[in-house]
C-alpha positions as CSV (number, residue, x, y, z in Angstrom):
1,X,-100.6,90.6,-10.4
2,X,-97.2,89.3,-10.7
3,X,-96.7,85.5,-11.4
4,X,-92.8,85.7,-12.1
5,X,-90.3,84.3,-10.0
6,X,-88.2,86.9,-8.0
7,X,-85.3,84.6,-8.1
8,X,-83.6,83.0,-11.4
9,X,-82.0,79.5,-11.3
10,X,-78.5,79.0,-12.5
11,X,-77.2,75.9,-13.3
12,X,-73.8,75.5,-12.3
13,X,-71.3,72.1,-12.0
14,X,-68.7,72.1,-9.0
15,X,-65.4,71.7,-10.1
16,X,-63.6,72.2,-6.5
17,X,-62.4,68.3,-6.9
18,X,-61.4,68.2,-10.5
19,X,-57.7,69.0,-9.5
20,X,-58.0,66.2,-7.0
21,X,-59.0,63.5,-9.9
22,X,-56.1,65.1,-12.3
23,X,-53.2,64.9,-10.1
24,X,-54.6,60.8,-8.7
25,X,-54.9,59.9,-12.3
26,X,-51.6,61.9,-13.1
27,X,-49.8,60.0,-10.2
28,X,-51.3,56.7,-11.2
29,X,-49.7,56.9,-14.7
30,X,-46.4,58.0,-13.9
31,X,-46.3,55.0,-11.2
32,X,-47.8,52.4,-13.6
33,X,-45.4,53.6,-16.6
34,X,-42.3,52.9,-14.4
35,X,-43.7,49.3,-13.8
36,X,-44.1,48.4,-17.7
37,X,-40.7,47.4,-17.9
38,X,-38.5,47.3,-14.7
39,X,-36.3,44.4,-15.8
40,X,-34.8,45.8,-19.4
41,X,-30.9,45.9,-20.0
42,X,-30.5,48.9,-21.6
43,X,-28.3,48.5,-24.6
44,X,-27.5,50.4,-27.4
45,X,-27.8,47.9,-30.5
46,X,-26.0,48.0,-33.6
47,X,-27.4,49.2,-36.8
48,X,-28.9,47.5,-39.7
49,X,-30.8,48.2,-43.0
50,X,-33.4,45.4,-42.2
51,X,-35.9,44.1,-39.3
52,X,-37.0,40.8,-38.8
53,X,-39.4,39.5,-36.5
54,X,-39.0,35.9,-34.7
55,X,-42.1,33.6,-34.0
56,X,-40.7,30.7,-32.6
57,X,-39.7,30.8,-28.6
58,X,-37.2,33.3,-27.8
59,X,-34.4,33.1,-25.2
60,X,-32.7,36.8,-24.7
61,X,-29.2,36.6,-23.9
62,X,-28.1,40.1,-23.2
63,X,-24.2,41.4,-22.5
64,X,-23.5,45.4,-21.4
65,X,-20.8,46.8,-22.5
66,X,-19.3,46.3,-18.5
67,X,-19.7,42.5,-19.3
68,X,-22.6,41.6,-17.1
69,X,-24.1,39.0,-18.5
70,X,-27.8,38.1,-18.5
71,X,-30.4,35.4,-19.9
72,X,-34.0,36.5,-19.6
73,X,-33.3,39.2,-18.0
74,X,-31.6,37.3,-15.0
75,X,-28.0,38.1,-14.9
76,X,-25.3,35.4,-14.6
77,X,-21.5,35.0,-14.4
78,X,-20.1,34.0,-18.2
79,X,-19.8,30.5,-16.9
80,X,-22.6,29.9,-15.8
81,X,-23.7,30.6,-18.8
82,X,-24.1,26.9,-20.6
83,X,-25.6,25.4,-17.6
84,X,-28.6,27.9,-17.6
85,X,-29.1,28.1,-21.7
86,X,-29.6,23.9,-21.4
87,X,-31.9,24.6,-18.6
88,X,-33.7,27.5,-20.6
89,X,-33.8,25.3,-23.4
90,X,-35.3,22.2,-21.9
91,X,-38.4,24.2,-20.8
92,X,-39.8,23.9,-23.6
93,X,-43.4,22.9,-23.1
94,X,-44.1,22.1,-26.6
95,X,-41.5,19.5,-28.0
96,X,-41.9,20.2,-31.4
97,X,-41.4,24.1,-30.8
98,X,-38.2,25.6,-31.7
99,X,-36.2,27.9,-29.6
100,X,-34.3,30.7,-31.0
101,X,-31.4,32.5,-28.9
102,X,-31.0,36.1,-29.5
103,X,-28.2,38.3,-29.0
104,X,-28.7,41.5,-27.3
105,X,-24.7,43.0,-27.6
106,X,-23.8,46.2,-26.8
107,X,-22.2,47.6,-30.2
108,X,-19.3,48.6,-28.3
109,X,-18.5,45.5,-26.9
110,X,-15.0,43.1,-28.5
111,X,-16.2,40.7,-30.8
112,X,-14.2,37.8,-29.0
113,X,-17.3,38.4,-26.3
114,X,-19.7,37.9,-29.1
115,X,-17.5,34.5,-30.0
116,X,-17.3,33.2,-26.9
117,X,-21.4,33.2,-26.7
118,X,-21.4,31.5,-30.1
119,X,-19.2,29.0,-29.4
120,X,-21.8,28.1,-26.8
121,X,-24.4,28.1,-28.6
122,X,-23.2,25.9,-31.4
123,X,-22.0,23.4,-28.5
124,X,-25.8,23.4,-27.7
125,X,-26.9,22.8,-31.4
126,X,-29.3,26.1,-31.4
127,X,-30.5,28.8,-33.4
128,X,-28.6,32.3,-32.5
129,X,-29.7,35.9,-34.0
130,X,-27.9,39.3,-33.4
131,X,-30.2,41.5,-32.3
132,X,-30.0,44.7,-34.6
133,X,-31.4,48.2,-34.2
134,X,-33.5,49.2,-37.6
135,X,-31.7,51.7,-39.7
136,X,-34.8,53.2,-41.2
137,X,-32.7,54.5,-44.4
138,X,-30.5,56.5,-42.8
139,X,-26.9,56.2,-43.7
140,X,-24.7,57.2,-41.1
């Protein structure tokens, strides 16, 4: 008498929608890593042998190396420029918070440009920085 099974089992996992899943979770990334940052002013910063990191409120006032001007990422004519860093800076919600204005120039750009913004800023009695890219040791 034969008490075996004439048929054996396999175990098997269906992998048909696998390459469905990829690509929808390939998509997704490549969709979500555009979004990250759509409103940066790409610059190219001058170098500097140091970093230093701000913790007080910022205000970013960027200028491209075409002269477009832009504060928080909103661009503005050059003078404008006054009127909306006194409105930036009475935003403040916290009165005894600090706000610091830094300088996103394009290295290429004429220092007078770089003046003229400074000129502003002392007008307005605040803090400026120059935004600097790290060196990282590297002397060129």
């Amino acid at each position: 008498m034969n008490l075996r099974r004439k048929s054996k089992y396999h175990a098997e996992v269906s992998t048909a929608s696998m390459n469905d899943i990829m690509f929808f979770l390939m998509l997704f990334f490549l969709i979500m890593s555009t979004l990250l940052n759509p409103n940066v002013v790409k610059l190219t910063l001058p170098n500097s042998k140091h970093a230093a990191e701000i913790q007080k409120r910022i205000i970013g006032v960027s200028v491209t190396k075409d002269l477009q001007y832009y504060v928080n990422n909103k661009q503005i004519n050059f003078d404008q420029m006054e009127s909306v860093l006194t409105q930036e800076l009475q935003k403040s919600t916290d009165p005894s918070t600090e706000s610091t204005v830094v300088l996103n120039c394009d290295k290429s750009l004429p220092i007078q440009e770089l003046v003229n913004i400074l000129e502003i800023g002392n007008k307005l009695n605040v803090k400026m920085i120059l935004a600097t890219k790290a060196n990282n040791g590297n002397t060129n």
